[in-house]
N, C-alpha and C positions, 0 to 999 in steps of 0.2 A: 235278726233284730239289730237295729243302728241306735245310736245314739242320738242325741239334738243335734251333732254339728255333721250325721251324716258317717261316723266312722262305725266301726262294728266294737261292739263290746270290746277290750282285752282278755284274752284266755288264760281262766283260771290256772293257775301256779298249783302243782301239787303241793301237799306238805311235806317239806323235809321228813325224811324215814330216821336223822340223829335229832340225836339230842346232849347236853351235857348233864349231868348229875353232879353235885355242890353237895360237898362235903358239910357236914350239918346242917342240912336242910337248905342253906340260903348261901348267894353270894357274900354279903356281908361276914358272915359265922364263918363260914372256909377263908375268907382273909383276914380275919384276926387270927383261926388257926397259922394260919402260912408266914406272921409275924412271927407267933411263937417259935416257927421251923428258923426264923432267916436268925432270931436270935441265938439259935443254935446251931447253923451254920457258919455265922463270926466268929463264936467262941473256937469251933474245929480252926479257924483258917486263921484265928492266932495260933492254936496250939502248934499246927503247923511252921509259924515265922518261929515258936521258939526253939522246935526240934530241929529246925534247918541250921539255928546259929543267924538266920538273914536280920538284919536293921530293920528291913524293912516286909509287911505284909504284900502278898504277894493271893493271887487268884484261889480260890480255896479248891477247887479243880483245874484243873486244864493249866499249870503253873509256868511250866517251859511252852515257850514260843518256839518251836522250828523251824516255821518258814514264817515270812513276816511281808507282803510286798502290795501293793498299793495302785498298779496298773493291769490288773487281770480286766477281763472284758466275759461277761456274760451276756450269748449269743441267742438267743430265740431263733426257732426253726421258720422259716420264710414260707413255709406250706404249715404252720402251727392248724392244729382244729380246731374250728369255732369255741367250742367245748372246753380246751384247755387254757380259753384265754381272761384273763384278768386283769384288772387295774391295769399296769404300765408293760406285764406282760404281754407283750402281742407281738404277730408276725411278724418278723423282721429285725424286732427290735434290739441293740445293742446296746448293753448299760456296763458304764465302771464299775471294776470291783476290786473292793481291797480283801486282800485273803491273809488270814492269820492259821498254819496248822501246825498241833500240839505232841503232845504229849500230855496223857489226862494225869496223871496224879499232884497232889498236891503240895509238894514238893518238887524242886529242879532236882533230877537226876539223870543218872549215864540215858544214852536215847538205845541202851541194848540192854533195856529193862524188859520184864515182860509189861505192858500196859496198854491200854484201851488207848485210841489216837482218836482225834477231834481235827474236822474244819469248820472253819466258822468265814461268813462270806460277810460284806457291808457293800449291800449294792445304792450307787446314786442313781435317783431316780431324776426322769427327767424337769420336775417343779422341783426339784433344790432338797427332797425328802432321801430317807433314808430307808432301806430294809433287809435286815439281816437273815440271813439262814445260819442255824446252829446243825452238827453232825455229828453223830459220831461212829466208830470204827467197828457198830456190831447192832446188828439188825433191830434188836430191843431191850432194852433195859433190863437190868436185873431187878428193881422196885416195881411195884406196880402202879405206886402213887408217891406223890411227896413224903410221905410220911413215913413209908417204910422204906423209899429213898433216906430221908435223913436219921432213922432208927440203925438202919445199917452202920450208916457213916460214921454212926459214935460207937456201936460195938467194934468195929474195924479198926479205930483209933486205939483201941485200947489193946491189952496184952497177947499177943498173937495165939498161945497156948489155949485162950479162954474167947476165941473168936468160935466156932463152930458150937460151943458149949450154950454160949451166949443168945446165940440164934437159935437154938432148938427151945431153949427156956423162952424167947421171945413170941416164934413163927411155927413151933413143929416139926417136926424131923421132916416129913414130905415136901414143905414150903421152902426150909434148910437147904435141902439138897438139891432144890430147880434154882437157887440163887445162888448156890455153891458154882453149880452146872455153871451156870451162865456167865459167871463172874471168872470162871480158869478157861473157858473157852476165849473170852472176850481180851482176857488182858492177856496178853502175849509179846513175843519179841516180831519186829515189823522189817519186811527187807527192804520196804521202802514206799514211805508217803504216800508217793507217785503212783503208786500199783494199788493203794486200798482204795476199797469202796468205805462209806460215809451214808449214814442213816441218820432220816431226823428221827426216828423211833416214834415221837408224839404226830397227834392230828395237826393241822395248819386250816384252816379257809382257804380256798382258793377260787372267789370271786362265787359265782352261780353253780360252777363246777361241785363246789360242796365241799367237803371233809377231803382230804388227800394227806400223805405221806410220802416224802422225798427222798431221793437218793443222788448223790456221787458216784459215779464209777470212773476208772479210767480208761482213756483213749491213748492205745498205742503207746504204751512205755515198754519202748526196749532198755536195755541192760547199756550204755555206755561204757566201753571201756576204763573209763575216767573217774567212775564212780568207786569209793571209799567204800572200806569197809565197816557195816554200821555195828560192830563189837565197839570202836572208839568212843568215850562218851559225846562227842558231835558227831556219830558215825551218819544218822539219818538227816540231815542238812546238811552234810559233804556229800551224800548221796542226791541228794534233791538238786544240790549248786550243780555237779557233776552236769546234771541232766538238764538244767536250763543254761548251763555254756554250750551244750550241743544244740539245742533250739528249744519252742515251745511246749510245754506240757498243757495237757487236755483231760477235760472232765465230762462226760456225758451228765447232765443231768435231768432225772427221771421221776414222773411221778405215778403213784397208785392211787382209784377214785375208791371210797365210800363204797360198799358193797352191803353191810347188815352190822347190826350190833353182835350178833353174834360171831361173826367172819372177820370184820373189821373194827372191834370194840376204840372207841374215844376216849374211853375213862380207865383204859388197865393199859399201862408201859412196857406187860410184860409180855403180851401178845402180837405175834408174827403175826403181818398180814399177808401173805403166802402169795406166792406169785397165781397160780393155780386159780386161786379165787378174786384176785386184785392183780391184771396183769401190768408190768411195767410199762409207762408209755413214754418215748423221749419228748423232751419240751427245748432243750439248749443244753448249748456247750460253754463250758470256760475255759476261759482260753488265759496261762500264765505267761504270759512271753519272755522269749530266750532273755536273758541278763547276767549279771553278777551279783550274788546274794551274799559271798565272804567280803568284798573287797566293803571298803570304807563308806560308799553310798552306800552299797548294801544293806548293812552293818545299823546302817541312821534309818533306814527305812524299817526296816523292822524293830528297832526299839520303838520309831513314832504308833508303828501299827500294835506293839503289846501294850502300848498304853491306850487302845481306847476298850472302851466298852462294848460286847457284843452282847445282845438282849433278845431273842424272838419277839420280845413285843414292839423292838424299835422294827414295826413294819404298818401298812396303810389297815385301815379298820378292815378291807377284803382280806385280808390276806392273817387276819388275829388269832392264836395257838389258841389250840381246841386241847380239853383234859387236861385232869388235876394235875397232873405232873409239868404239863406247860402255864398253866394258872399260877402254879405256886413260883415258876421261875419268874415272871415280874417281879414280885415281892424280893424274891430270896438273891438274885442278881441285883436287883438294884442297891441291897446290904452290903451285900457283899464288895460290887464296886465301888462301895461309896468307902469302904475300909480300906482296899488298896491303892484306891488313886487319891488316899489323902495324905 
């Protein structure tokens, strides 16, 4: 059968097999909840400016900048599949990127802490937009949702002695001890930036492709002679300089499709999507080119890069964080930066 002007019907679209679930029932109801979270997320991330001693309010996670640099380039693979391509993502294509990587606690301290590490990307797009990729240094979250995201964060605050006590009164001893688990796995001491992989943990869109989850990994980082010892409190940004005086550091980055709710859930943070069942597939490379990151450019570039804002939602409506945990970071990031960059 054709139509009037002679074409053939369009073939019907399956229905997406996701879906997202909203916390009390509705959008709206889960974003007044998520108010509630970001008002007590501020409060932590003064509490923190006042234990630091600092003037000033500072990121209520992810507080120290390590690397800070403003000319990375992310690479699209030139053979890209039909399938994995989106918005401004496509074959070929080469976009600027500014790359900021962390250190996640909320407080600045030594970088031979043990602690969870984060990058965070700001890619320009070619209309003049922006769109950020968030990461961090361990495959998923120790919350499941925002909420017990931020339920943690205030027992954790509080007296060391009565953090485990706290959580079992909270979650239960079985819930206790997979967030225990996961939280002494995750935060650890790093040999070096350059060598971790980087998980977004939450769902993203990615175009018709569907639901996906991203990853960082590194390309070829050998050991420079040059390179500092990261026991120094700047040990892992003397490490990192080290390694872009000798040339460019590289990042494969990789993504896993949508597979079931039960294999690949949207709505829980604290579920691996297992390679087994969601195999990794390459998409591009970043590419951070050789430079100098201690000397005095250096130095100004990465202060310009910890002052901006990094949000998963600064990205094109294809490309918008899927599950609570990414829903409620609109809200609770944009509190949050509106506290420090004031």
């Amino acid at each position: 059968m054709r139509d009037s002007h002679g074409s053939p019907p369009p073939t019907p679209q399956a229905s997406p097999t996701w879906r997202e679930t909203y916390l009390k029932g509705s959008p709206e109801a889960e974003e007044a909840h998520f108010r509630d979270l970001a008002d007590v997320v501020v409060g932590l991330q003064r509490a923190n400016r006042r234990r630091s001693g600092s003037q000033v309010s500072r990121r209520t996670f992810h507080a120290k900048i390590v690397v800070g640099v403003d000319d990375a380039e992310l690479a699209f693979r030139a053979d890209l599949p039909d399938d994995l391509r989106a918005g401004d993502f496509t074959a070929g294509a080469r976009l600027p990127a500014v790359v900021r990587l962390s250190n996640a606690a909320g407080v600045v301290g030594p970088d031979g802490n043990p602690d969870l590490r984060g990058a965070a990307l700001k890619i320009t797009l070619p209309g003049g937009g922006e769109h950020d990729l968030l990461m961090t240094s361990y495959p998923v979250s120790h919350a499941r949702d925002a909420t017990q995201f931020v339920e943690i964060a205030e027992i954790g605050a509080g007296p060391a002695d009565q953090i485990r006590s706290r959580l079992v009164a909270r979650f239960g001893a079985a819930e206790t001890a997979r967030i225990l688990d996961n939280l002494g796995q995750a935060n650890r001491p790093s040999a070096s930036l350059a060598r971790e992989s980087y998980w977004s943990r939450g769902a993203v869109l990615w175009g018709n492709t569907g639901p996906v989850r991203f990853r960082l990994s590194p390309v070829g980082a050998p050991d420079p002679a040059s390179a500092a010892p990261t026991e120094s409190p700047d040990g892992l940004r003397a490490d990192f300089a080290g390694r872009l005086s000798a040339g460019p550091v590289c990042f494969a980055l990789h993504v896993q499709k949508y597979v079931s709710e039960r294999l690949t859930p949207i709505e829980d943070g604290a579920v691996e999507w297992t390679e087994d069942d969601s195999p990794w597939l390459h998409v591009a490379t970043l590419t951070i080119p050789a430079q100098d990151i201690l000397g005095e450019k250096g130095r100004a570039t990465r202060d310009r890069v910890d002052a901006l804002a990094f949000n998963p939602w600064h990205a094109p409506a294809d490309f918008r964080p899927l599950g609570n945990l990414n829903r409620a970071r609109r809200t609770v990031y944009t509190a949050s930066a509106a506290e420090w960059q004031a």
